[in-house]
Each structure stands twice: as structure tokens, then as C-alpha cells.
C-alpha positions in Angstrom: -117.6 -151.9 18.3 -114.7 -154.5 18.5 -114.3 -155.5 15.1 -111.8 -159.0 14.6 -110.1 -159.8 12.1 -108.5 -163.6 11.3 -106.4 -164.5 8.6 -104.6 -167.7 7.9 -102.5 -168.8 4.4 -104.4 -170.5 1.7 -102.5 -173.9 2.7 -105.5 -176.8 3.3 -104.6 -178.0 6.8 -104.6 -174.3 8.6 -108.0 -172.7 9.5 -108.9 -169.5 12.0 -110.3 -171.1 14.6 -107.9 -170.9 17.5 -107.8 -166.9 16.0 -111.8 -166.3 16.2 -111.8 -168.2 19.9 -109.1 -165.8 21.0 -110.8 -162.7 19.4 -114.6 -163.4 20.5 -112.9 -164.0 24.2 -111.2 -160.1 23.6 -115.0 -159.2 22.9 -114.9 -158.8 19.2 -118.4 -159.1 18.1 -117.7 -159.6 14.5 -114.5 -161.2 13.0 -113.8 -161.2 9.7 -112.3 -164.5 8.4 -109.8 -165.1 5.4 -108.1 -168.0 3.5 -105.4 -165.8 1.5 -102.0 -164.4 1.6 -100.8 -161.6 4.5 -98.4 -160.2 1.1 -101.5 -159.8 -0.7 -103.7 -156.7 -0.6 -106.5 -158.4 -2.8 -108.4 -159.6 0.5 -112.2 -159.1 0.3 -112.5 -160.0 3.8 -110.0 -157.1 5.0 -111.5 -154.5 2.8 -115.0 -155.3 3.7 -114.3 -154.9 7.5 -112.2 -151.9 6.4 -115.1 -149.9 4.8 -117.7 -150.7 7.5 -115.0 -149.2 10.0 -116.7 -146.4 11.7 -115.4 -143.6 14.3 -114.6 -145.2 17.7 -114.5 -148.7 16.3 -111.8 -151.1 17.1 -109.8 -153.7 14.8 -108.5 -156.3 16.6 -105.7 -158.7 15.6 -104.8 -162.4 17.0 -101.1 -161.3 16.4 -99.9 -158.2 14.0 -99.0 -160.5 11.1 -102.4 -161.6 10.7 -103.2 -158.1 9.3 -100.2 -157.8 7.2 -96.8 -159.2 5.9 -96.1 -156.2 4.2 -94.4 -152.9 6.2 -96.4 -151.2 3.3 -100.0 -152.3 3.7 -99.4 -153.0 7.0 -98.7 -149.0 7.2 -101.3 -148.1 4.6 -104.1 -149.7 7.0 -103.2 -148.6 10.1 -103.5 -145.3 8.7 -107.1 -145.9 7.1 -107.9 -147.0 10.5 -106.7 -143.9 11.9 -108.0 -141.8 9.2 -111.8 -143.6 10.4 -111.5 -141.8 13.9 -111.0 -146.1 15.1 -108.6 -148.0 16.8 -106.2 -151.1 16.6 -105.1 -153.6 19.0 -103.1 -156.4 18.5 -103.7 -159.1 21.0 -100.2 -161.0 21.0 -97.9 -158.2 20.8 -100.1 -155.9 23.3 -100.6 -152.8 20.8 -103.7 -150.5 21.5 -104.0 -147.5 20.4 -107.3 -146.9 22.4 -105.7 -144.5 24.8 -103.6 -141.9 25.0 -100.5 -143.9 25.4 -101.6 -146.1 22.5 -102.4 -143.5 20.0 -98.7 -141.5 20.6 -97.3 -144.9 20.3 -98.4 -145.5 17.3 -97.7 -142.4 15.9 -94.4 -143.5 14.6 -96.0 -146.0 12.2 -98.3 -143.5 10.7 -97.6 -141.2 8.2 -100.4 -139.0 9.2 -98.6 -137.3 12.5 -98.8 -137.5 16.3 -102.2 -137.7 17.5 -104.0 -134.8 19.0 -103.3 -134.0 22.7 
């Protein structure tokens, strides 16, 4: 399951729309919206989607700092995600770590090794 994810900055005059659009078109059949900080990692929204993650899943972004603003979180969820047996993809910057390619590529970013050949 392609599982989206949408955040935008507490300020009144942004919303997620153009985000969900973008991610229901990439096939996401549930996005997970949120009004609140990327430097934060108090983000119901996130963890929610995080804890219903299951094996084969895949998290996908509108762009990568929509997950995180911080190199830290940012690297703490991409290796929860791994540790689930899912996936990430990033639609702006092109990241998927779906295949083979993907998952060596992002090996760098996670602290948890190269991914099995």
C-alpha cells in the first residue's frame, strides 16, 4: 500500500492540497495530513502513519522536506521505515527505494547497513 504523507507549516494561509493532489495522482491511497513544524518530531499525523506502516508498504513524499527539516529525524525515519520491511519515495527529488537500485542508494542515509543482495 502507497501510504502519503503531506505536511505544510502551521502558518494560516498554507494548506496540503496541491500535496494530497500530487500524492493521490502517484497512487497513495491514504495521505496523512499535518499543520505543524518539519523541525518538530511531535507530529501525531507522522507517527500515526509510522506505526500502521507494514512490510512492503510505501511512504510517499510531495518533496523530502515535507517529511523532515531535520538530518536527524529525517535519518531516524527513514530507518523505522526500513526497519518495517517498507519503502520511501520522494516524488520531487525522484528517491525510491523500491528496487534494488533504490534500496543501495539509500543505504548511505541509514544507519542500519547496505541492504541485502
Amino acid at each position: 500500500m502507497q501510504l502519503g504523507y503531506a505536511r505544510v507549516s502551521k502558518a494560516d494561509d498554507q494548506d496540503t492540497a496541491a500535496q494530497v493532489s500530487a500524492l493521490k495522482a502517484a497512487g497513495c491511497t491514504r495521505v496523512y495530513e499535518e499543520k505543524a513544524s518539519g523541525g518538530r518530531w511531535d507530529r501525531p499525523q507522522l507517527h500515526r502513519m509510522l506505526d500502521q506502516l507494514r512490510e512492503g508498504d510505501v511512504i510517499v513524499v510531495w518533496k523530502l522536506d515535507r517529511l523532515s527539516r531535520s538530518l536527524k529525524d529525517l535519518l531516524h525515519i527513514l530507518e523505522t521505515i526500513d526497519a518495517a520491511a517498507a519503502n520511501f519515495r520522494s516524488l520531487t527529488e525522484a528517491i525510491d527505494t523500491s528496487g534494488p537500485a533504490g534500496r543501495n542508494s539509500s543505504a548511505p542515509w541509514c544507519a542500519s547497513g547496505p541492504a541485502p543482495g
